[in-house]
PQR file with spaces between the fields and no chain letter, atoms N, CA, C, O and H, PARSE charges and radii, in Angstrom:
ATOM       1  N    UNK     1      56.631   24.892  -26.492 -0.4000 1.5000
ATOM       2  CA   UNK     1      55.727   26.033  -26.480 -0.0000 2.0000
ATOM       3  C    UNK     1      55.104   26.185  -27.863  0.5500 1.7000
ATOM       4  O    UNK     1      55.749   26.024  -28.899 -0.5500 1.4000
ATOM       5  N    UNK     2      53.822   26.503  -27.821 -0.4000 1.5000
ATOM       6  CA   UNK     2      52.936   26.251  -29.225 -0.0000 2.0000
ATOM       7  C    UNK     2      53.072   27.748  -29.802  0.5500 1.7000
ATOM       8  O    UNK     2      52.443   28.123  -30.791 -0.5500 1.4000
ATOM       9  H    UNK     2      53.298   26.634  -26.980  0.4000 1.0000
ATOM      10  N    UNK     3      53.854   28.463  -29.167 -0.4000 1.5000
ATOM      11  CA   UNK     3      53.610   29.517  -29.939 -0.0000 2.0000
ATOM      12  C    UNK     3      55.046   30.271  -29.854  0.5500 1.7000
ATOM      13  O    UNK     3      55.319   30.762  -28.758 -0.5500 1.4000
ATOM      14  H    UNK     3      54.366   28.159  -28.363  0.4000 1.0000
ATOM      15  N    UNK     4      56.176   30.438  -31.112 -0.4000 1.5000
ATOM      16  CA   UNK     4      57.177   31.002  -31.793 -0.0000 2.0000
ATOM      17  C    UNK     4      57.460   31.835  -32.048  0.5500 1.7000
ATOM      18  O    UNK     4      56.712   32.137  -32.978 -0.5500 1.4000
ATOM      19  H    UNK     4      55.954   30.039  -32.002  0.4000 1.0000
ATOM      20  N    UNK     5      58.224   32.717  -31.864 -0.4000 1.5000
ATOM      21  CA   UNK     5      58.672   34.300  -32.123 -0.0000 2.0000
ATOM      22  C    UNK     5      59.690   34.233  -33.115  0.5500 1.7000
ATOM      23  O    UNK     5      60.498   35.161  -33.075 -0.5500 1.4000
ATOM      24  H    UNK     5      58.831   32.472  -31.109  0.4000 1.0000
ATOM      25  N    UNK     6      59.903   33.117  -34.252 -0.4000 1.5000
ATOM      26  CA   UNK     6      60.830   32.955  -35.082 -0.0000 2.0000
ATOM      27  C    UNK     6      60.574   34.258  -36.376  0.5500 1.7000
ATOM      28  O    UNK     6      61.439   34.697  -37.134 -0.5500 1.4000
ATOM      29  H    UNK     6      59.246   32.364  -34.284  0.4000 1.0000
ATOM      30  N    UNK     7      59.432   34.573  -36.322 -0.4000 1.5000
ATOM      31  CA   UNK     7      59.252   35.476  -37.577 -0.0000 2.0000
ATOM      32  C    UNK     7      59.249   37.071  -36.903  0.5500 1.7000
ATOM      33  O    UNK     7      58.781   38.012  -37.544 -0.5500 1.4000
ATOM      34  H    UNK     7      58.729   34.216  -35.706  0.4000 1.0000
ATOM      35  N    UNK     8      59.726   37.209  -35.782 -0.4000 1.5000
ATOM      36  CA   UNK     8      60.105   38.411  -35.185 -0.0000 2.0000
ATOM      37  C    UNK     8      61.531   38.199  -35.317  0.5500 1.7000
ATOM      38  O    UNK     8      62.050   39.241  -35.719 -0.5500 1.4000
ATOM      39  H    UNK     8      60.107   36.445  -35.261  0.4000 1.0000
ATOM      40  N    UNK     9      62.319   37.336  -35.153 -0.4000 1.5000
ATOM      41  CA   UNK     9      63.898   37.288  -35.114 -0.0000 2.0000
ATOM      42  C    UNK     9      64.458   36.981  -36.617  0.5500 1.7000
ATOM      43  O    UNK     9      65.623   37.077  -37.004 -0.5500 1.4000
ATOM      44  H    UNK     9      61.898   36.489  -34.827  0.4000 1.0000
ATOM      45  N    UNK    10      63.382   36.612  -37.305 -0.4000 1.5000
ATOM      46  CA   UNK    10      64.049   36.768  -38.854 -0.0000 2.0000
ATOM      47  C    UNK    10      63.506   37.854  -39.039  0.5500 1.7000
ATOM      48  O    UNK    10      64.092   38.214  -40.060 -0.5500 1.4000
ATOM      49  H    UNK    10      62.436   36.533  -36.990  0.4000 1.0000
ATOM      50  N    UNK    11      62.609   38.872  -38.727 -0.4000 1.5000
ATOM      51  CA   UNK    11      62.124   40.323  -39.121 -0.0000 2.0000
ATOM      52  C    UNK    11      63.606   41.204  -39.048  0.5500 1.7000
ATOM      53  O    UNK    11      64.159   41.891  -39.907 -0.5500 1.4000
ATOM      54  H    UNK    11      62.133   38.580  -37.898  0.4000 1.0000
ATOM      55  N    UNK    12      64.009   40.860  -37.588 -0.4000 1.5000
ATOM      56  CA   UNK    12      64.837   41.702  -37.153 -0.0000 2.0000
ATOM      57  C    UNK    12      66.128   41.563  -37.838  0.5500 1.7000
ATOM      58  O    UNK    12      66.685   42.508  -38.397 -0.5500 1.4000
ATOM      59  H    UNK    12      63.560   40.302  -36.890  0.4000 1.0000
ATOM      60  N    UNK    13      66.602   40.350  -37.785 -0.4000 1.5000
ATOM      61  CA   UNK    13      67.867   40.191  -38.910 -0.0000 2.0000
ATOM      62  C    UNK    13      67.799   40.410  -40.278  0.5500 1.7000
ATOM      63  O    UNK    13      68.844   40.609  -40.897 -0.5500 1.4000
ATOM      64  H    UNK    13      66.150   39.582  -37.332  0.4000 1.0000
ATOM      65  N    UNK    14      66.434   40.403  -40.999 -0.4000 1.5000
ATOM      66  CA   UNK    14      66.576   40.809  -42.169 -0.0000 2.0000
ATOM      67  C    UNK    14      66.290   42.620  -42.335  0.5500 1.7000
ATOM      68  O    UNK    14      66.194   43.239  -43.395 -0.5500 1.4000
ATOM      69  H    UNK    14      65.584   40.241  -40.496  0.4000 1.0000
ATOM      70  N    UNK    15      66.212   43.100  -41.120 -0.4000 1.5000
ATOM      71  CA   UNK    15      66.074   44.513  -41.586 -0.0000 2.0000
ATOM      72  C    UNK    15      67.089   45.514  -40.616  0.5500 1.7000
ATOM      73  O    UNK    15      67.088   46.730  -40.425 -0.5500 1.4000
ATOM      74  H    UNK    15      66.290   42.598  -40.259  0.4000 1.0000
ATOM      75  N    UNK    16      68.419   43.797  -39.825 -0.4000 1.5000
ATOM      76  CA   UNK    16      69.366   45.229  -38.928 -0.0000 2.0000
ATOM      77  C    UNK    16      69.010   45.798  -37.871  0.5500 1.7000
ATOM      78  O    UNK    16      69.566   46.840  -37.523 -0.5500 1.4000
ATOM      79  H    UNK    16      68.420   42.809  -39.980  0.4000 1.0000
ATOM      80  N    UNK    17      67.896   45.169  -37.056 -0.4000 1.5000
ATOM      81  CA   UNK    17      67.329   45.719  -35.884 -0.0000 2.0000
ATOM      82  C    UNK    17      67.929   44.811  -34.946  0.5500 1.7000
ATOM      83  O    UNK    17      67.981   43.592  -35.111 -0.5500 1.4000
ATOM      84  H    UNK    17      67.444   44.323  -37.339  0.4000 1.0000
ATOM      85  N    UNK    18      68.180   45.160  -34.395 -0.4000 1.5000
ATOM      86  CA   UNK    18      69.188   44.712  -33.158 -0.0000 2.0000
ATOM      87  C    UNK    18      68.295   44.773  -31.343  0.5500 1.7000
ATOM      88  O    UNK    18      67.770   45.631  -30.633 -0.5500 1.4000
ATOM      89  H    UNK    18      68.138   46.150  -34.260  0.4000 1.0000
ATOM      90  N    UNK    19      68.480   43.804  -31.307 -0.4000 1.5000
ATOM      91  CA   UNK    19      67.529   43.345  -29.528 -0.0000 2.0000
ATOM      92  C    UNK    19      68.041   44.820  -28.325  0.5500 1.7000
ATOM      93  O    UNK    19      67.394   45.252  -27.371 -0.5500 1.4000
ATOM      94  H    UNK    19      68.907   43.108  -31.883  0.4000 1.0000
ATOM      95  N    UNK    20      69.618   45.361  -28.935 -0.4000 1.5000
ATOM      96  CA   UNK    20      69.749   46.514  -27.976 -0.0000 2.0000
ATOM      97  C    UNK    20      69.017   47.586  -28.481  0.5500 1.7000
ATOM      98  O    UNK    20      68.910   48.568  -27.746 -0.5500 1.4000
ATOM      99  H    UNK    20      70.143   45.010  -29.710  0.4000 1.0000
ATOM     100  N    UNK    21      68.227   47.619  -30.129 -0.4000 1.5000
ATOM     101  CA   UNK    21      67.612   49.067  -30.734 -0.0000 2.0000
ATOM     102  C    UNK    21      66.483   48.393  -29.707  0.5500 1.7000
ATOM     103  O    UNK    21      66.582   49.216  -28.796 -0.5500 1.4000
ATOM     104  H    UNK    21      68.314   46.822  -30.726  0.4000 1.0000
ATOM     105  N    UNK    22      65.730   47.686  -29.362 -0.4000 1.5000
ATOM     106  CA   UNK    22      64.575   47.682  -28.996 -0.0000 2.0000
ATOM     107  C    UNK    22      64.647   47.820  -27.053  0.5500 1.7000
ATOM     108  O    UNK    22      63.641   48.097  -26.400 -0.5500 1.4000
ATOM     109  H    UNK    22      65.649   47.017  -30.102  0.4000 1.0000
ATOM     110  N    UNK    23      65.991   47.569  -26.430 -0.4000 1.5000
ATOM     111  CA   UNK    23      65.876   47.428  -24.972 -0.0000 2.0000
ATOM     112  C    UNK    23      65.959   48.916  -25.193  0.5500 1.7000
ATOM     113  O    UNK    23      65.787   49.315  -24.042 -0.5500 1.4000
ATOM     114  H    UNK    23      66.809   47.345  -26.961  0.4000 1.0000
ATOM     115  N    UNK    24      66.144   50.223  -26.098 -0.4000 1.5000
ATOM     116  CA   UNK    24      66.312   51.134  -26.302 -0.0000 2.0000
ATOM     117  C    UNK    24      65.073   51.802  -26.679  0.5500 1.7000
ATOM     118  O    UNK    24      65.122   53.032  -26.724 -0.5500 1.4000
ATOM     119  H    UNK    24      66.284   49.899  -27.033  0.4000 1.0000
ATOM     120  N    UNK    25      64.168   51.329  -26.909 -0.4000 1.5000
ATOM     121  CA   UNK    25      62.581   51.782  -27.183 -0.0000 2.0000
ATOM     122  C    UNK    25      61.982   51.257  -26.052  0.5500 1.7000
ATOM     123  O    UNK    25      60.753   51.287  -26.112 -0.5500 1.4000
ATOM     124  H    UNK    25      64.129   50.331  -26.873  0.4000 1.0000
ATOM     125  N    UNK    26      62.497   50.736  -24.931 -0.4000 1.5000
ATOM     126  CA   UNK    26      61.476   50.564  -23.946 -0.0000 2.0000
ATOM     127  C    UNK    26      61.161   48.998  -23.529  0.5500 1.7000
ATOM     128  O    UNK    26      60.617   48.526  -22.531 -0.5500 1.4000
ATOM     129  H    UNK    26      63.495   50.712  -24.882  0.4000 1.0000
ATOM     130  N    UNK    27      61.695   48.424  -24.637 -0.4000 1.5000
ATOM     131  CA   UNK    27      61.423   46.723  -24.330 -0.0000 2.0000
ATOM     132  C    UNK    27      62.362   46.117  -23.200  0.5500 1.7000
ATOM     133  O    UNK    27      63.572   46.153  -23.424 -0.5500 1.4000
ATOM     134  H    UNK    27      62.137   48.807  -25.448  0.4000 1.0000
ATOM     135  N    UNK    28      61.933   45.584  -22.052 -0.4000 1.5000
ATOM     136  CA   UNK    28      62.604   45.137  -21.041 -0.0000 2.0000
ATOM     137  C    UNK    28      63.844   43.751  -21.678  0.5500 1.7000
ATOM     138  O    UNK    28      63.639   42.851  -22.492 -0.5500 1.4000
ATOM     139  H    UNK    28      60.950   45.555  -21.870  0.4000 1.0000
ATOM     140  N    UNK    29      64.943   44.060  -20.991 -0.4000 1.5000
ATOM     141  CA   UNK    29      66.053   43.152  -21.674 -0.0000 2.0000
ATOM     142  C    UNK    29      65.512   41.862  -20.899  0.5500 1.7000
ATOM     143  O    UNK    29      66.361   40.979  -21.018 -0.5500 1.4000
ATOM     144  H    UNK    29      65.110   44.792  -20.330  0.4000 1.0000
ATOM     145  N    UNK    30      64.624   41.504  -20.290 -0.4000 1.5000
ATOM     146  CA   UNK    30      64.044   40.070  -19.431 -0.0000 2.0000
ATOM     147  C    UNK    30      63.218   39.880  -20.370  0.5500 1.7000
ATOM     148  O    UNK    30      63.269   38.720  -20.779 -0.5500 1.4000
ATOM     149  H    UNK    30      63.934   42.222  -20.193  0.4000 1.0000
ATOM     150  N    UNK    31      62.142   40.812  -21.128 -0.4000 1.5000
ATOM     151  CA   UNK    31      61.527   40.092  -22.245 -0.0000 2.0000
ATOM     152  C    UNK    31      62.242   39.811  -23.401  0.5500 1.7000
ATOM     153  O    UNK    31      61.729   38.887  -24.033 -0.5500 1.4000
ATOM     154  H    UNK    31      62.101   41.754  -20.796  0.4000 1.0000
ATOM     155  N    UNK    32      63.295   40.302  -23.929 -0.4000 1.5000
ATOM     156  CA   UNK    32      64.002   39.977  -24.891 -0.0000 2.0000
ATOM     157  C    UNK    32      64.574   38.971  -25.029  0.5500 1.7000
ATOM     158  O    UNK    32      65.139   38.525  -26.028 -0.5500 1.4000
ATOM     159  H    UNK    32      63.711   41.052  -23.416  0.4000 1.0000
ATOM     160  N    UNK    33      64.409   38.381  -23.605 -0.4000 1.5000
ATOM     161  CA   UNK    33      64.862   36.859  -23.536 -0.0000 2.0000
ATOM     162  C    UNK    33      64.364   35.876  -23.607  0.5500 1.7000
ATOM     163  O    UNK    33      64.751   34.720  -23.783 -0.5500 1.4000
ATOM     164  H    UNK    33      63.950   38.743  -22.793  0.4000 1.0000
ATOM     165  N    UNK    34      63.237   36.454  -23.431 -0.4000 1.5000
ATOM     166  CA   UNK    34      62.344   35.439  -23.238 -0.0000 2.0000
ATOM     167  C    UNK    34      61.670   35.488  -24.668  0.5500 1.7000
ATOM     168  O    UNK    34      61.020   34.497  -24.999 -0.5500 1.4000
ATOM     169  H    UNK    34      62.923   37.393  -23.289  0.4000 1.0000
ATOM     170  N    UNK    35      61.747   36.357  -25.383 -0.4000 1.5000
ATOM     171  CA   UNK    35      61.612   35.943  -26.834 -0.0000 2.0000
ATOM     172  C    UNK    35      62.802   35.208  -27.555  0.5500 1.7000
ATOM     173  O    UNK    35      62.799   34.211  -28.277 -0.5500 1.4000
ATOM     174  H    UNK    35      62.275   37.163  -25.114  0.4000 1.0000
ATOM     175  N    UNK    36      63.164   35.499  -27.401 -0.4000 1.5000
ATOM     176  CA   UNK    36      65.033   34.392  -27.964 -0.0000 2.0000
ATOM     177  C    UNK    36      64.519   32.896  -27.746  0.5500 1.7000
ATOM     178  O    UNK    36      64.439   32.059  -28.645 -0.5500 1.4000
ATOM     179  H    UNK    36      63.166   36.309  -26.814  0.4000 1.0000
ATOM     180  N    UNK    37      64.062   32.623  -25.918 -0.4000 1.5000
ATOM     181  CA   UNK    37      63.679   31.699  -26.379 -0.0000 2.0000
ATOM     182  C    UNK    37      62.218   30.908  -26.342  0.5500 1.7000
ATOM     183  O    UNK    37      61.890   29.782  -25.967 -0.5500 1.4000
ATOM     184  H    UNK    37      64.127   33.303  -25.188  0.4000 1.0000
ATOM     185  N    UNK    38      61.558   31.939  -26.859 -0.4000 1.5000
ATOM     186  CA   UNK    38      60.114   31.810  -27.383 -0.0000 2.0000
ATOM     187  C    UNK    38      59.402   30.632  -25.620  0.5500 1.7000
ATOM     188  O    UNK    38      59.161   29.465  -25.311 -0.5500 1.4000
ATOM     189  H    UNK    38      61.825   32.853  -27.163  0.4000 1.0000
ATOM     190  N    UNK    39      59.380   32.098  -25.004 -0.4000 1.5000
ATOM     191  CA   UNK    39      58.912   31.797  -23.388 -0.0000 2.0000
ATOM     192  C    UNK    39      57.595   33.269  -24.092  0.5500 1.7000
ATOM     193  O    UNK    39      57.844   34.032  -25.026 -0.5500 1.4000
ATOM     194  H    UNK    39      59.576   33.046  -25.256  0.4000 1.0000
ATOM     195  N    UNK    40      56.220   33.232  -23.215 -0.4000 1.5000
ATOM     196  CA   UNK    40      54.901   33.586  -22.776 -0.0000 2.0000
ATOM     197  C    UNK    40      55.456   35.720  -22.909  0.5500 1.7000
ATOM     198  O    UNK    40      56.292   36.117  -22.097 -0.5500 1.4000
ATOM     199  H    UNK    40      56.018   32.613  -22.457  0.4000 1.0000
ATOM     200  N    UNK    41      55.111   36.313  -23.517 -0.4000 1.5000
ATOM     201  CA   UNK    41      55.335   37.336  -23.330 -0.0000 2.0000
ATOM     202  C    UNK    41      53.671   38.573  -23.072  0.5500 1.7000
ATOM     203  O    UNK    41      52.675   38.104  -23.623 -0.5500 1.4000
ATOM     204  H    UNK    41      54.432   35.990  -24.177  0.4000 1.0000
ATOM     205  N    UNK    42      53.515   39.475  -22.591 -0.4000 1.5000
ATOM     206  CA   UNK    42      51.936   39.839  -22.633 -0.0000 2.0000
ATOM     207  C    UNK    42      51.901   40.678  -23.840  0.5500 1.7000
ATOM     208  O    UNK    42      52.709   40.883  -24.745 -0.5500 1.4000
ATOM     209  H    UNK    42      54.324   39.856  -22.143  0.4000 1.0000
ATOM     210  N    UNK    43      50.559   41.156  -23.540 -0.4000 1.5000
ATOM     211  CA   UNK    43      50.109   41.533  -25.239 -0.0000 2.0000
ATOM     212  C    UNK    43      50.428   43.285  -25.066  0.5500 1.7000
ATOM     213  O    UNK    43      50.661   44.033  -26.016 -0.5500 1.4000
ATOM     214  H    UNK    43      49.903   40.989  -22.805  0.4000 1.0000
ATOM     215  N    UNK    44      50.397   43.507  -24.284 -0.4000 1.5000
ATOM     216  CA   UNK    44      50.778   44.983  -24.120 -0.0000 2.0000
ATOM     217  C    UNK    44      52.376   44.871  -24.693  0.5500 1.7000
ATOM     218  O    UNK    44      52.789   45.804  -25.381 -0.5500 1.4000
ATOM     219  H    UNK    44      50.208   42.900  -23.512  0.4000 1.0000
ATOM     220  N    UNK    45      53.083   43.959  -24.463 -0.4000 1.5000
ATOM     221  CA   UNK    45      54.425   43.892  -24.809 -0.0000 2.0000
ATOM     222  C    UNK    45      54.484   43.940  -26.115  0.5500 1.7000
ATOM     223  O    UNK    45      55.258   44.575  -26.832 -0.5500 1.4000
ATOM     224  H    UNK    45      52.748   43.201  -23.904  0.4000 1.0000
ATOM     225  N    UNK    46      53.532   43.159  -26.416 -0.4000 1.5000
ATOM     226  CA   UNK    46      53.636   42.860  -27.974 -0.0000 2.0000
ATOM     227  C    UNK    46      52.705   43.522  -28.656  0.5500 1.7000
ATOM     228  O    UNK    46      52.363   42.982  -29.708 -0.5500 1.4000
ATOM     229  H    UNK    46      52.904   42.643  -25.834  0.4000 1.0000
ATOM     230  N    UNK    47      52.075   44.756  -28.313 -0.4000 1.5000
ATOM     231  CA   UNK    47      51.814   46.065  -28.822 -0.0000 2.0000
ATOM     232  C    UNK    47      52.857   47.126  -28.605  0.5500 1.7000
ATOM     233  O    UNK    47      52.782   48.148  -29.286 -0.5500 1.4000
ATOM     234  H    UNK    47      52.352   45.194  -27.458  0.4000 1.0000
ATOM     235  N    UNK    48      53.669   47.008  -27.864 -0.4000 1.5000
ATOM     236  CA   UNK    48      54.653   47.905  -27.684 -0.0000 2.0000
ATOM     237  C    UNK    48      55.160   47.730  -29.066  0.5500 1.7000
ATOM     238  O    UNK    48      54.975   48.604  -29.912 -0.5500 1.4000
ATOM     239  H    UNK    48      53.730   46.178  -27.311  0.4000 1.0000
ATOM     240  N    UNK    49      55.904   46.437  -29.366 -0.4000 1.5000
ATOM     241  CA   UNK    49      56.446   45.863  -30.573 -0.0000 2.0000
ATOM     242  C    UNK    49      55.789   46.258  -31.776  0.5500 1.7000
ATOM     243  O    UNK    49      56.286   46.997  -32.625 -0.5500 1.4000
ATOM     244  H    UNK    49      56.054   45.726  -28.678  0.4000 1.0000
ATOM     245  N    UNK    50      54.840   45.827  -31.813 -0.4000 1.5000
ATOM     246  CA   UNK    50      54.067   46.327  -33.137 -0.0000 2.0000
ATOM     247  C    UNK    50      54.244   47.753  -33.490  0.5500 1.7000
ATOM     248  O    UNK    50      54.566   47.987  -34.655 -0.5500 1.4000
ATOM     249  H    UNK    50      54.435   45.227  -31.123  0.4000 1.0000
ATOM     250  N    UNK    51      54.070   48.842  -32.591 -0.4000 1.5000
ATOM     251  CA   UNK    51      54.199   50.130  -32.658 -0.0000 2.0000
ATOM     252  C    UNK    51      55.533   50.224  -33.040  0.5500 1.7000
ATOM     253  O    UNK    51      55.567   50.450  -34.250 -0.5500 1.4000
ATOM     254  H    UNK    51      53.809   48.651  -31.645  0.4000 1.0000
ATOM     255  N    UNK    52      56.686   50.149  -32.541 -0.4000 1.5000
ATOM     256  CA   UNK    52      58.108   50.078  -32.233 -0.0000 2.0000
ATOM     257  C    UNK    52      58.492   49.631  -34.164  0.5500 1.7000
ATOM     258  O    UNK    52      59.206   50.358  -34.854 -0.5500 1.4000
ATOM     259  H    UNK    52      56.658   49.965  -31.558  0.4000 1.0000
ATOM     260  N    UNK    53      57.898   48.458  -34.644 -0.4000 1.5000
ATOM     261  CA   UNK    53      58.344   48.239  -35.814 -0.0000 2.0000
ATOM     262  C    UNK    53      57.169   48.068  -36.842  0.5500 1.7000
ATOM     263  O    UNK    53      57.159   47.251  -37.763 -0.5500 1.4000
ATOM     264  H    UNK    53      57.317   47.867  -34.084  0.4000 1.0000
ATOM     265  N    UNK    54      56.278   48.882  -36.566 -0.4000 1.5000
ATOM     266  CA   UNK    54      55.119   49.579  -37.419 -0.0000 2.0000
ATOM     267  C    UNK    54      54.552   47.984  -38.166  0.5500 1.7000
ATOM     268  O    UNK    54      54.591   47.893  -39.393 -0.5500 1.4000
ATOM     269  H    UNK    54      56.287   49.546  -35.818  0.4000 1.0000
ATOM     270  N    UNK    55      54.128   46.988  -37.461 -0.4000 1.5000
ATOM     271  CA   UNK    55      53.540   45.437  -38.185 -0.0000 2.0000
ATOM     272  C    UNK    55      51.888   45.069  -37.485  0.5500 1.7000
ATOM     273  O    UNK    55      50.992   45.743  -36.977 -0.5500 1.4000
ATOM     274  H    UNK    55      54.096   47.062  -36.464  0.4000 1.0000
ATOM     275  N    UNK    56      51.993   44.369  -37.637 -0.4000 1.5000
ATOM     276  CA   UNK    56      50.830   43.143  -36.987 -0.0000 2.0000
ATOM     277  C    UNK    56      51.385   42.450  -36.272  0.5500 1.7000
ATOM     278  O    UNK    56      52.602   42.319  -36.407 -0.5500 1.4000
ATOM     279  H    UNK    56      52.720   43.822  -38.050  0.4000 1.0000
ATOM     280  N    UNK    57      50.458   41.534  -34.926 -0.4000 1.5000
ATOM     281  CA   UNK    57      50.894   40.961  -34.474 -0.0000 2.0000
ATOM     282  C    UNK    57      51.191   39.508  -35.286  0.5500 1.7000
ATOM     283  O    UNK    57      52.349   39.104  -35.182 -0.5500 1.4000
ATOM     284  H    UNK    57      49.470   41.640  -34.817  0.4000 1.0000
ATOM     285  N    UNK    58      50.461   38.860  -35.911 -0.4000 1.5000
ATOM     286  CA   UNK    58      50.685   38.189  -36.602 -0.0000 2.0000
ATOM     287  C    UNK    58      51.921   37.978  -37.497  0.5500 1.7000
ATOM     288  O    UNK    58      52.257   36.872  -37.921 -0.5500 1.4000
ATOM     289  H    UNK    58      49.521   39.189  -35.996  0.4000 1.0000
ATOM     290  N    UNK    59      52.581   39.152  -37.755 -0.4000 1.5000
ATOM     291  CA   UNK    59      54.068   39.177  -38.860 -0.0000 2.0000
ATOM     292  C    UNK    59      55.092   38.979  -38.014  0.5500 1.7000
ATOM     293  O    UNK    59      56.152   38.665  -38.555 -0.5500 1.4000
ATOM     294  H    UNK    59      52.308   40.050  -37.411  0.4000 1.0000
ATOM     295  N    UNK    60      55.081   39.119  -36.217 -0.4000 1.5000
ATOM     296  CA   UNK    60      55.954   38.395  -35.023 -0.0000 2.0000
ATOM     297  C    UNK    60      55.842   37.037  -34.611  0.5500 1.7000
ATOM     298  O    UNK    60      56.786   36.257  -34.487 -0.5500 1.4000
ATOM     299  H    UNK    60      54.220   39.374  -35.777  0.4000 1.0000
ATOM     300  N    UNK    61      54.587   36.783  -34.397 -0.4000 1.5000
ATOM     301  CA   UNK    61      54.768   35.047  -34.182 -0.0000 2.0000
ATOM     302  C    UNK    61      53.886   34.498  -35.147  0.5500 1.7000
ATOM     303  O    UNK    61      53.391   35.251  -35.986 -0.5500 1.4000
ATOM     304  H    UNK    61      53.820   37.417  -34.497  0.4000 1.0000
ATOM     305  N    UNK    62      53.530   32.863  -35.138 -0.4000 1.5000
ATOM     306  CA   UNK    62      53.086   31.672  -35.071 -0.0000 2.0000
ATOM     307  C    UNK    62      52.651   31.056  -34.411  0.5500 1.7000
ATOM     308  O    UNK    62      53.066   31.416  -33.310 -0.5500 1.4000
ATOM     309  H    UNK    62      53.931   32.252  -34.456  0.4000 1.0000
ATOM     310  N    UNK    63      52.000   30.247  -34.297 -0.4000 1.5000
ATOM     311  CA   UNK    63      51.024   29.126  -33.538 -0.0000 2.0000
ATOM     312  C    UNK    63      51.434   27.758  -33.926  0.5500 1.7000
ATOM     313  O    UNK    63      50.937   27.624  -35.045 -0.5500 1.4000
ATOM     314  H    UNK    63      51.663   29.954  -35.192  0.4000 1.0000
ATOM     315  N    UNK    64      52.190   26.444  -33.569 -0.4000 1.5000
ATOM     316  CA   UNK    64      52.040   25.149  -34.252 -0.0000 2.0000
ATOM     317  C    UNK    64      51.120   25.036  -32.748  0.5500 1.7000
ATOM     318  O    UNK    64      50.831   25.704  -31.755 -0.5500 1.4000
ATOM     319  H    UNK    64      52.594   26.552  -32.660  0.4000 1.0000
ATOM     320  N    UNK    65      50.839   23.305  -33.545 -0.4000 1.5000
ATOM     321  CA   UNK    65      50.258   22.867  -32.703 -0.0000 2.0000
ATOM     322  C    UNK    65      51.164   21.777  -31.783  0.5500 1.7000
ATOM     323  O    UNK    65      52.120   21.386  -32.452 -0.5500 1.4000
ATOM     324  H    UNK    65      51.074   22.763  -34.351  0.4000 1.0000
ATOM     325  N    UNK    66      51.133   21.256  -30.611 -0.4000 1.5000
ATOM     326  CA   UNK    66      52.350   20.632  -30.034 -0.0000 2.0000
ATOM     327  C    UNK    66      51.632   19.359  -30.517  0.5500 1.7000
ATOM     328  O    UNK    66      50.423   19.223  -30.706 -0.5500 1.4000
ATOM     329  H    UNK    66      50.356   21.573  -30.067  0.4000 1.0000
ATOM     330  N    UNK    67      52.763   18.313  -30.704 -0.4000 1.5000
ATOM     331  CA   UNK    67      52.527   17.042  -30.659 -0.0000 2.0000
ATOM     332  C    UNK    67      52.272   15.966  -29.517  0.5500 1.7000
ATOM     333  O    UNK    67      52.774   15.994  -28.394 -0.5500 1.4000
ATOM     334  H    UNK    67      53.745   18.423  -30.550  0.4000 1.0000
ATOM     335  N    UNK    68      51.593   15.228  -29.905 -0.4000 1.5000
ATOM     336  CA   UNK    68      51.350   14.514  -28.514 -0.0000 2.0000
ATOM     337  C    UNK    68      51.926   13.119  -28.685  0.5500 1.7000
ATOM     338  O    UNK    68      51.610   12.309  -29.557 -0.5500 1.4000
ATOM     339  H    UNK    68      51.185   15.206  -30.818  0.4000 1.0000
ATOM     340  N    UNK    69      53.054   12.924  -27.462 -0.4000 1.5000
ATOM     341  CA   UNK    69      53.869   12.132  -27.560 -0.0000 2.0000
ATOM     342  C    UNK    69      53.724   11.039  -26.689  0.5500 1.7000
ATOM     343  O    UNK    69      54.545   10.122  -26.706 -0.5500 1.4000
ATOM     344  H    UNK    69      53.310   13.581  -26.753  0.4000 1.0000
């Protein structure tokens, strides 16, 4: 998947936010999984998020590009 939620899960460990503070603001525990493992989430979700931990979308994910094998 070309696109990573690694800089949302180091956000969260470096500031103590915990995946149950957020199934606790409203974030479905099926999307929380699917960010773990960086599976398609919608953008309303990920405005929820932004609001929830006051960022950009940009300071949650990344973009590589996939390789072609």
């Amino acid at each position: 998947m070309p696109i990573s939620f690694a800089p949302l899960r180091a956000y969260l460990k470096e500031n103590g936010i915990s995946y149950y503070y957020l199934s606790n603001q409203g974030i479905d525990a099926q999307t929380l999984q699917r960010i773990r493992h960086d599976r398609p989430i919608t953008t309303v979700t990920l405005g929820k998020l932004c609001e929830i931990l006051h960022c950009q979308p940009g300071d949650l994910l990344f973009y590589t590009e996939e390789s072609e094998e």
